[in-house]
C-alpha positions as CSV (number, residue, x, y, z in Angstrom):
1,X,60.3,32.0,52.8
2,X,62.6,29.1,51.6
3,X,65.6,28.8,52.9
4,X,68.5,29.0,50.0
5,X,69.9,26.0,51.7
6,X,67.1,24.1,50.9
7,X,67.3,24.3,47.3
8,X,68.2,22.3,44.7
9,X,71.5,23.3,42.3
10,X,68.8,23.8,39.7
11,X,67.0,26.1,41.9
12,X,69.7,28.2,43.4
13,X,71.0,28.4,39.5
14,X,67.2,29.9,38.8
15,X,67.6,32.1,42.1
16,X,70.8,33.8,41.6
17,X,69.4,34.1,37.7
18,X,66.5,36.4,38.7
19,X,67.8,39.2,39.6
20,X,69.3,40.0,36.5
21,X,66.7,38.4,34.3
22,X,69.3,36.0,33.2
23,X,67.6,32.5,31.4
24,X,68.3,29.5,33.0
25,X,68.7,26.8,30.5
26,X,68.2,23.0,32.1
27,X,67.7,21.4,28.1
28,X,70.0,18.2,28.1
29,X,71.4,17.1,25.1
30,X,71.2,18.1,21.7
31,X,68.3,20.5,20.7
32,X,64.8,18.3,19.7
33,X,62.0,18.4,17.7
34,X,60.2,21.8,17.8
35,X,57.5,20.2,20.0
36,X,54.9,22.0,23.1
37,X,56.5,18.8,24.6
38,X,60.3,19.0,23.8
39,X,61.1,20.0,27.3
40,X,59.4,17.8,29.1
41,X,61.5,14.9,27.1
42,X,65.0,16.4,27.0
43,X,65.0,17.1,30.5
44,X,63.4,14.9,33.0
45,X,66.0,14.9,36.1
46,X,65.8,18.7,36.6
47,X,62.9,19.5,38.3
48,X,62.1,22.9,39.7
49,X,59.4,23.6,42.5
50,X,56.4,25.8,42.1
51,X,57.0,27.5,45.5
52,X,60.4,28.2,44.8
53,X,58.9,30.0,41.3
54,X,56.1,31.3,42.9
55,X,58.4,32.9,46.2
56,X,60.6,34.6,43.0
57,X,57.8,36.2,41.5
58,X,56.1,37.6,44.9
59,X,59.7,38.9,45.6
60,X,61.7,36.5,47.7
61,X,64.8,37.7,46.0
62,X,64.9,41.6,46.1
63,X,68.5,41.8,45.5
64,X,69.0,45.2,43.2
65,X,71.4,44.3,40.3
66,X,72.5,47.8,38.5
67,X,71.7,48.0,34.8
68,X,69.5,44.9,35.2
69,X,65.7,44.0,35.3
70,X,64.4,40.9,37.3
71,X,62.7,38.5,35.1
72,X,62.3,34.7,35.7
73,X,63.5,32.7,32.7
74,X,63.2,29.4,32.3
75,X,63.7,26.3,30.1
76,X,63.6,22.7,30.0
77,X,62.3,22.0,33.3
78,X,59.4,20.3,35.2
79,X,57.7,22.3,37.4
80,X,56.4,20.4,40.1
81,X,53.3,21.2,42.6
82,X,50.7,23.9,41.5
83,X,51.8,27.2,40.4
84,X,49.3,29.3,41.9
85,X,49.4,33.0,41.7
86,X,45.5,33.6,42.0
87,X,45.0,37.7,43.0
88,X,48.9,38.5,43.6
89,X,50.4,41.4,42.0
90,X,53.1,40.1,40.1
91,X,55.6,42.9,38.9
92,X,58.0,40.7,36.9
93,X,58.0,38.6,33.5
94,X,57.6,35.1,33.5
95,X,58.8,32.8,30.9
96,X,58.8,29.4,30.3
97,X,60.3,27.5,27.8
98,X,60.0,23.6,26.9
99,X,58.9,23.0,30.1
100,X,56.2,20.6,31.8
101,X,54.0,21.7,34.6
102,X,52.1,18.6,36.7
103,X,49.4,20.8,38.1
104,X,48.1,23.7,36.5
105,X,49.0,27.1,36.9
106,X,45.9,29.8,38.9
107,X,46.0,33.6,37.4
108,X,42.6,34.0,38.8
109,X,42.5,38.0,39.5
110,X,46.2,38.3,39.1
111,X,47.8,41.6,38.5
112,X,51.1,40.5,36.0
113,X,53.5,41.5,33.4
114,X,54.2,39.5,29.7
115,X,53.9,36.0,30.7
116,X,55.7,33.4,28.0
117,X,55.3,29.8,28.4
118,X,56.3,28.6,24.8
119,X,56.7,25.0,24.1
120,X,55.0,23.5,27.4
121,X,52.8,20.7,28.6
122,X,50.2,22.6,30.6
123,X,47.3,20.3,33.0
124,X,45.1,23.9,32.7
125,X,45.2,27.5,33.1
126,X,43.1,29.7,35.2
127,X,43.7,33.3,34.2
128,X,39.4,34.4,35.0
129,X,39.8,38.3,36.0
130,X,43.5,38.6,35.5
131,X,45.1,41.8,34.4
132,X,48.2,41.1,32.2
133,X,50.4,44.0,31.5
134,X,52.2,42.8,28.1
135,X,51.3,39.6,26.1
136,X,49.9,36.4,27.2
137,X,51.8,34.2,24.9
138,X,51.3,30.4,24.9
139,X,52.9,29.4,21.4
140,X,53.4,25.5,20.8
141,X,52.0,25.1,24.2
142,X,49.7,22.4,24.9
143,X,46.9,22.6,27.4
144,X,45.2,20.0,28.2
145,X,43.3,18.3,31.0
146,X,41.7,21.5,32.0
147,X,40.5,24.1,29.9
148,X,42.5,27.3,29.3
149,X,40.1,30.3,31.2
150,X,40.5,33.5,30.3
151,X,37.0,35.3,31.6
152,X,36.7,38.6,31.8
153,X,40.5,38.7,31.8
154,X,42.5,41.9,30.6
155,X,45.6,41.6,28.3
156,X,47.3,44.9,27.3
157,X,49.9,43.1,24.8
158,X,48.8,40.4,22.1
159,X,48.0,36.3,23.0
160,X,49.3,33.9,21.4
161,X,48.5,30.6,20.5
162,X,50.1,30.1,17.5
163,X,50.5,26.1,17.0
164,X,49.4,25.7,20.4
165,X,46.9,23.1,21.4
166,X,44.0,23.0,24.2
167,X,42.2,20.5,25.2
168,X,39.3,20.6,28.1
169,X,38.0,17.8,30.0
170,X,34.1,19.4,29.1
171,X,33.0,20.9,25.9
172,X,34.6,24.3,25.8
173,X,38.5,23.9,25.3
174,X,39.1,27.7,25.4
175,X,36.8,29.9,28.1
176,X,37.0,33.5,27.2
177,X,33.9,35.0,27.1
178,X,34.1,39.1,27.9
179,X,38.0,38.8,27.1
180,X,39.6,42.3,26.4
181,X,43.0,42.0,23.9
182,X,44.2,45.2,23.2
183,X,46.3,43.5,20.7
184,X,45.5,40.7,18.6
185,X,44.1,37.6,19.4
186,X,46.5,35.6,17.1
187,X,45.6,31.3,16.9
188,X,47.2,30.4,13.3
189,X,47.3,26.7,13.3
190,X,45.3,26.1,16.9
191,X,44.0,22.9,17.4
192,X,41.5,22.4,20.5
193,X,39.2,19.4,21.3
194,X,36.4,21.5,22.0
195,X,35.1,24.5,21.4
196,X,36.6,28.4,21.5
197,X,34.5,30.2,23.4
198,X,34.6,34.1,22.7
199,X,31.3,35.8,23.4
200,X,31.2,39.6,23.9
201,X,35.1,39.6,23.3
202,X,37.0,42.9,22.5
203,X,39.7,42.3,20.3
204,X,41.6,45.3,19.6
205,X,43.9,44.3,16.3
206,X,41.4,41.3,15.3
207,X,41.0,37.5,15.8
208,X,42.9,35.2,13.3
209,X,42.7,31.9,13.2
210,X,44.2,30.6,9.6
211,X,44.3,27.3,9.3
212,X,43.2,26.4,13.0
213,X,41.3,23.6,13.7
214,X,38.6,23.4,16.1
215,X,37.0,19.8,17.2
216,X,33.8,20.0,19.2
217,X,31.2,17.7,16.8
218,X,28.0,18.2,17.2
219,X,28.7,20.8,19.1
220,X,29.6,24.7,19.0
221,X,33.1,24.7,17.9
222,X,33.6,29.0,17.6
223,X,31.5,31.0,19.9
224,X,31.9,34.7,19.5
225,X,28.8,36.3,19.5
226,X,29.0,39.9,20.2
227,X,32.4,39.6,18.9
228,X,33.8,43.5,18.4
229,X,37.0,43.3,16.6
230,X,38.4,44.9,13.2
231,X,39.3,41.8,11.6
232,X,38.3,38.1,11.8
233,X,40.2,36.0,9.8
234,X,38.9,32.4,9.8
235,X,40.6,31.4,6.5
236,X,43.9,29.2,5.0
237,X,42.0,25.9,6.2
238,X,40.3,26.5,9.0
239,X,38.4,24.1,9.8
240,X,35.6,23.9,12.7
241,X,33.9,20.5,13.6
242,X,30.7,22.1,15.0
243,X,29.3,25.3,14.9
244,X,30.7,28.5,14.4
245,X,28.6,31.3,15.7
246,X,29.1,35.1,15.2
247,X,25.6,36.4,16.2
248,X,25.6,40.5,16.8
249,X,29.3,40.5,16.3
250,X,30.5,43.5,14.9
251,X,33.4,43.3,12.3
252,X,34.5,46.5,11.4
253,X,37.1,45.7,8.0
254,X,37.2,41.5,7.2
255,X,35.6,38.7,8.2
256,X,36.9,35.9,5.9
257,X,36.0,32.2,5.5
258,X,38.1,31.8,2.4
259,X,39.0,28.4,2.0
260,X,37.5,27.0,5.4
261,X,36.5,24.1,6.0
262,X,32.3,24.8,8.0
263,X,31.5,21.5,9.3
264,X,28.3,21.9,11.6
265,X,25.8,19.8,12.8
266,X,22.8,21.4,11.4
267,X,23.8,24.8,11.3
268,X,27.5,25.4,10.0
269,X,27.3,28.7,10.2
270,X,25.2,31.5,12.3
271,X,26.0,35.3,11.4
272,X,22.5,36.3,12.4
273,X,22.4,40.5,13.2
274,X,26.2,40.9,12.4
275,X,27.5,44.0,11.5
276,X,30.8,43.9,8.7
277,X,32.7,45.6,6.6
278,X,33.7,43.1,4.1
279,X,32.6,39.7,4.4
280,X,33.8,37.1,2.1
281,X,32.6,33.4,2.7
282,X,34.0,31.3,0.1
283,X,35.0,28.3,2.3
284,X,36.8,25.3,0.2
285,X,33.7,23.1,0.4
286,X,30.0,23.7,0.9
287,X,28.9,24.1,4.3
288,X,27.6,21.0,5.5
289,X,24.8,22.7,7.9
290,X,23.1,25.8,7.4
291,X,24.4,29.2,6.6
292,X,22.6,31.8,8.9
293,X,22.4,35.6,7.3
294,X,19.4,36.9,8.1
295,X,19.7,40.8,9.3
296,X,23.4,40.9,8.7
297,X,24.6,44.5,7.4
298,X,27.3,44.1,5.4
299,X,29.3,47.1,3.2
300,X,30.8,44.3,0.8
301,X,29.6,40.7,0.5
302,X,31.7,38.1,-1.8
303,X,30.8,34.4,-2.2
304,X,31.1,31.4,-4.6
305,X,28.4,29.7,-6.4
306,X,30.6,26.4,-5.8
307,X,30.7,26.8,-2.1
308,X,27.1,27.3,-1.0
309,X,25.6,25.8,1.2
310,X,21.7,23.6,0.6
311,X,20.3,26.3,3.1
312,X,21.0,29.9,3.7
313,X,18.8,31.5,5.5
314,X,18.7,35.3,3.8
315,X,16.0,37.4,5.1
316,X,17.1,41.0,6.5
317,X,20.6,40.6,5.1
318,X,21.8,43.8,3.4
319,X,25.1,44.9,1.4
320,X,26.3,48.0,-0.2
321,X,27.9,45.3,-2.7
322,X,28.2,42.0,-4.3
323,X,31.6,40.6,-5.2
324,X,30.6,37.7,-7.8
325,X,32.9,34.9,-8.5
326,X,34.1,34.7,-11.5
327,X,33.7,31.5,-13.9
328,X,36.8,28.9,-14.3
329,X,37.0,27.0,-16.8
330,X,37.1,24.1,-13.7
331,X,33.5,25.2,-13.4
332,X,32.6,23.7,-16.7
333,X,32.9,26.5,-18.9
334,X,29.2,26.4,-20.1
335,X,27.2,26.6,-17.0
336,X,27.4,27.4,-13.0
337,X,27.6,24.8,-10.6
338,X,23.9,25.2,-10.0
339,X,23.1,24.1,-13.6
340,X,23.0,27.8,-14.6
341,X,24.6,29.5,-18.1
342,X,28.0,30.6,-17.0
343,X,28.3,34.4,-17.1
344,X,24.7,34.5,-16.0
345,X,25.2,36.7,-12.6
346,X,21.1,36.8,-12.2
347,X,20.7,33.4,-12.6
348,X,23.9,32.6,-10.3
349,X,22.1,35.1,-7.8
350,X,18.3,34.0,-7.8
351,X,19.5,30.2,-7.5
352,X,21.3,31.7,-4.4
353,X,17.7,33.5,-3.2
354,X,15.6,30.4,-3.7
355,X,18.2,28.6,-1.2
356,X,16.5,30.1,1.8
357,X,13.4,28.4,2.7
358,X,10.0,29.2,1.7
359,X,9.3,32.2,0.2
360,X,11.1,36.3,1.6
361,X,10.8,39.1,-0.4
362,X,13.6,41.2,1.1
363,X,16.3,39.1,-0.6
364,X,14.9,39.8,-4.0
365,X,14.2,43.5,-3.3
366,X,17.9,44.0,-1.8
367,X,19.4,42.6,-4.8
368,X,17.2,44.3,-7.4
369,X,18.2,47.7,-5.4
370,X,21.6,46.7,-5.8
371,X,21.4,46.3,-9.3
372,X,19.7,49.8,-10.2
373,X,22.5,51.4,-7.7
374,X,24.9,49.9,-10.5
375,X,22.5,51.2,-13.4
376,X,21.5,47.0,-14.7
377,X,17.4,48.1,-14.3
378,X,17.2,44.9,-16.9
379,X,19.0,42.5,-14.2
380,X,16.3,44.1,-11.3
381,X,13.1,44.1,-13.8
382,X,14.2,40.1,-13.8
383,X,15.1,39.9,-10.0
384,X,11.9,41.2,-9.5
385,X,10.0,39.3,-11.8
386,X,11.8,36.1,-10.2
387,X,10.2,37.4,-6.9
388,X,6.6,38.1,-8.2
389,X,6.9,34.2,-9.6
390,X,8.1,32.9,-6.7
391,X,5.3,34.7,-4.4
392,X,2.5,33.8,-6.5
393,X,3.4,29.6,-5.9
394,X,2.7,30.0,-2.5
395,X,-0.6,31.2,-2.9
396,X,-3.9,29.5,-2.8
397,X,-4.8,27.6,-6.6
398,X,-7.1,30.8,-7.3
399,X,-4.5,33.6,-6.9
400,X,-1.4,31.2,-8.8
401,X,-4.0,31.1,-11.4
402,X,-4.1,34.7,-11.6
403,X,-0.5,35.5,-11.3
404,X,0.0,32.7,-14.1
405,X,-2.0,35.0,-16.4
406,X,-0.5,38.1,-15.2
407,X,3.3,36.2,-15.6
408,X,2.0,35.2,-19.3
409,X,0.3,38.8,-20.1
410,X,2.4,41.5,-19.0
411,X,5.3,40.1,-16.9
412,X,3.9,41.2,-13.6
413,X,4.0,44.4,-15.3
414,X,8.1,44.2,-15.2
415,X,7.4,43.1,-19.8
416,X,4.8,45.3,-20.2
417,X,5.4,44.8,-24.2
418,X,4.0,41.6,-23.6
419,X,0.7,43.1,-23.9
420,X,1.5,44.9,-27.0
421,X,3.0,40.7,-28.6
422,X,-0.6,39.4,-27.4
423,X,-2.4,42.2,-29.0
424,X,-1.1,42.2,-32.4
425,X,-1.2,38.3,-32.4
426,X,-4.6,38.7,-31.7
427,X,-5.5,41.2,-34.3
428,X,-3.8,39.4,-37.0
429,X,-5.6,36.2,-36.0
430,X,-9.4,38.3,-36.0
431,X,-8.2,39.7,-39.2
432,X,-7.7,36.4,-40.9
433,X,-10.3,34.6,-40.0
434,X,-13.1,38.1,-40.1
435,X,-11.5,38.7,-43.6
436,X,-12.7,35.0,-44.6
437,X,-16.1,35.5,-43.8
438,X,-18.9,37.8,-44.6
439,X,-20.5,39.4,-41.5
440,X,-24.2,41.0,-42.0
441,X,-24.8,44.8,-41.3
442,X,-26.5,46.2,-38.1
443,X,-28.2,48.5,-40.2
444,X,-27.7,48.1,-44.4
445,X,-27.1,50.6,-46.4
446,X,-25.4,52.9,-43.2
447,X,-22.2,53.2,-41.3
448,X,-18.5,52.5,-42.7
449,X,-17.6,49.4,-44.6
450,X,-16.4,46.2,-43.0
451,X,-12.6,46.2,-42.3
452,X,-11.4,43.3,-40.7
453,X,-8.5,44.8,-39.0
454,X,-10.0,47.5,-37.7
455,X,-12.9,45.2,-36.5
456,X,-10.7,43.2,-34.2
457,X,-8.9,45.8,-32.8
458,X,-12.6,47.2,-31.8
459,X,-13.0,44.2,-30.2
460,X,-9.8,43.8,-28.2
461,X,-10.3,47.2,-26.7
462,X,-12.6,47.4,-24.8
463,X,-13.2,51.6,-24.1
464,X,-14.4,53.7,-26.3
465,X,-15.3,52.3,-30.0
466,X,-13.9,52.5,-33.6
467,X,-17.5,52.0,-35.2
468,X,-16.9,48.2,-36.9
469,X,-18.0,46.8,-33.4
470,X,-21.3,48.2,-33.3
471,X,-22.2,48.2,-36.8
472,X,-22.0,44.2,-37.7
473,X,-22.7,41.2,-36.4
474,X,-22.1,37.2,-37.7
475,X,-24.5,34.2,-38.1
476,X,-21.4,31.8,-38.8
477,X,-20.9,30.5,-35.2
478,X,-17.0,29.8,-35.6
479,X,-16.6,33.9,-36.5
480,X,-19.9,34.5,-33.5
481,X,-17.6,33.0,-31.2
482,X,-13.9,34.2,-32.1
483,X,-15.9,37.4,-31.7
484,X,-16.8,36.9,-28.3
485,X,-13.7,35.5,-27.4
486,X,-11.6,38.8,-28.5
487,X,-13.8,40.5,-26.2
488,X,-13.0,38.9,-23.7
489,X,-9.2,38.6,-24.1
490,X,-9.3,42.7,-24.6
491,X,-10.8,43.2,-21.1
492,X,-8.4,40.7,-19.8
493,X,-5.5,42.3,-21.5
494,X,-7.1,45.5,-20.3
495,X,-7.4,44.5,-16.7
496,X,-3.7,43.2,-16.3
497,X,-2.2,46.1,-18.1
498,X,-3.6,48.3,-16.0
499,X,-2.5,46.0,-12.5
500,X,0.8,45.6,-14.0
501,X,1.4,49.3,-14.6
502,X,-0.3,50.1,-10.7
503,X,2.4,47.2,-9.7
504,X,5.2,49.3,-11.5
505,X,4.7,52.5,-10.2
506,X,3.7,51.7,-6.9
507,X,7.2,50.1,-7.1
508,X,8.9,53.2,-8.2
């Protein structure tokens, strides 16, 4: 125990303080700039010793003041040696105000109420497996030297890093992976040189980060997958140098990008297998890596045709909803930023499909369902039509020819009246050109007289028989041929009718 004669006036002011949780104030001068290093500036003659802080808190002073909790308050002054509280039980609040630390502080397994330390320089905290009773709140701090730990660790209040910074020697800036908040885990306006690391976190009121900024290039700059928390809010300029990565995180209202800044190295973004309620991506700028949504359930998706990224990878990603953008006249007026009419939501949407690589039919097929859910079966007959076109490229030169015929005959079975336009051009053409010319009877003197209409029309279908076909034939080889031709343009029409109508109800 240190002997109270031994102390400084600073210290025996903080010791007689405690009891009574009154703040001790050692700020010289003039209040400063609202800086995490304002204390260590105003007041550099008043140091204070981590024993005496750390005796305080264990209980060296148990004097009982009536009407009065002990608390140790402080501001303005340099704590000097390590403030190491690794696995105590510390029943009192701590805070620290504009002060700087020269070692770090160890809250390895420690047991403790709120802790404050607002406005500080910071060489590193250690809080792995600690238990905090209140809030962990570092606001305007700055850590740096040594990452800020928080493994595993338990906090029953909020943490706070509002306009704080961290700064780690390694990659990781922040180390919280398996973090329990039952608050919120509030970082407006962080910055950290290297990455936040979050994975498996349980974030009781959500994880907000507006206008944070986290620097780990080429790197991971957010790592939260298996994230659980209500809300994520990654929006109001955030920006991440590196990846952000929310795989199997599950988001039960918002998870918003709106207005972010995704600046990865190769893959910006990676939501793969997340669960959300309402997911809005609409960062300020494109992506500049990869957007990752395959198998991401979502209730409500919203996105901007001005902020997508070259590459979003879309297969397994499903929504109850689609929140479209609407088009500004900064847009152009006449046409998406893709090159596509303005007002044209399908065309917006299947440039978004064919941004995923290669060819998936689970993106068209989700957004087709999602436009029969809202009662557009035109807008789904095209999505799926898109899809039929886009699956029949990637075939061998055989089977494009085929869907090329079944695109320009029927549709894919999605314009089935596209049979009924080829038909009657047909029939119009064999009526011109039989009426022109004199075929010979089969048998002269029987059967019905020539009718050039009805003639073609035996000839462009090919089951069953309206009598002209059988009954005359031509010796002028231009009409021999056109003939022949019609008869083989009915069983072609004939043939993709009948796959485009197998197609459609197979579908339905």
């Amino acid at each position: 125990m240190l002997p109270y004669a031994d102390l400084t006036p600073p210290e025996r002011e903080l010791w007689d303080a405690f009891p009574e949780g009154r703040p001790v104030d050692l700020r010289t001068g003039t209040s400063g700039p609202d800086t995490p290093d304002a204390g260590a500036r105003q007041s550099p003659g008043h140091p204070i010793r981590a024993a005496v802080v750390t005796a305080l808190l264990l209980g060296a002073n148990q004097e009982e003041r009536p009407g009065a909790v002990a608390a140790l308050r402080l501001a303005g002054a340099r704590i000097t040696g390590r403030l190491d509280l690794s696995g105590a039980e510390i029943p009192h609040m701590l805070s620290l105000e504009d002060c700087g630390l020269d070692e770090g502080i160890g809250l390895s397994g420690a047991t403790t109420r709120t802790i404050r330390i607002t406005g500080s320089r910071i060489p590193g905290i250690d809080a792995e497996l600690a238990r905090i009773e209140g809030d962990l709140d570092l606001r305007r701090s700055v850590v740096e030297g040594g990452p800020l730990i928080l493994v595993n660790a338990r906090v029953t209040g909020n943490l706070l890093l509002t306009d704080a910074g961290v700064s780690g020697p390694g990659e990781w800036a922040v180390l919280a992976g398996g973090l329990g908040v039952e608050g919120g885990f509030f970082g407006d306006r962080l910055t950290t040189r290297g990455g936040l690391r979050l994975p498996g976190a349980r974030l009781s009121s959500g994880l907000f980060l507006r206008g944070t900024r986290l620097e780990n290039p080429g790197g991971v700059a957010l790592a939260a997958g298996g994230v659980a928390a209500p809300a994520v809010d990654c929006s109001r300029g955030f920006t991440a140098r590196g990846a952000v990565r929310l795989r199997n995180a599950r988001v039960e209202n918002l998870l918003t990008f709106e207005g972010a800044h995704l600046d990865g190295n190769g893959t910006a973004l990676d939501c793969a297998a997340m669960q959300v309620g309402e997911f809005d991506l609409r960062p300020a700028v494109p992506p500049s890596g990869t957007v990752d949504l395959r198998f991401v359930q979502a209730s409500w998706y919203r996105d901007s045709e001005r902020s997508r990224p070259e590459e979003v990878l879309l297969d397994g990603f499903t929504y109850g909803s689609i929140r479209f953008e609407e088009t500004t006249p900064e847009s152009g007026g006449c046409a998406g930023g893709d090159g596509t009419p303005a007002g044209d939501e399908v065309a917006r949407r299947l440039a978004w499909i064919r941004r995923n690589p290669g060819y998936a039919p689970q993106p068209y097929e989700q957004l087709a369902a999602w436009y029969r859910r809202i009662g557009h079966d035109g807008d789904a007959r095209r999505v799926l039509l898109a899809k039929q076109r886009h699956h029949h490229r990637t075939l061998h030169p055989a089977g494009r020819m085929w869907g090329l015929l079944l695109d320009a005959t029927v549709g894919y079975g999605y314009r089935p009246w596209l049979a009924g336009v080829w038909l009657l051009t047909l029939a119009l053409l064999g009526t011109l050109v039989f009426g022109a010319g004199s075929p010979s009877p089969v048998k002269p003197g029987e059967g019905a007289p020539f009718q050039p209409l009805v003639y073609s029309l035996d000839l462009l279908i090919p089951i069953g028989g309206l009598g002209q076909r059988s009954g005359w034939y031509w010796t002028d080889g231009a009409c021999r041929w056109l003939a022949y031709a019609l008869t083989a343009a009915g069983w072609v029409l004939s043939t993709t009718v009948v796959a485009g109508v197998t197609r459609t109800l197979h579908r339905n």
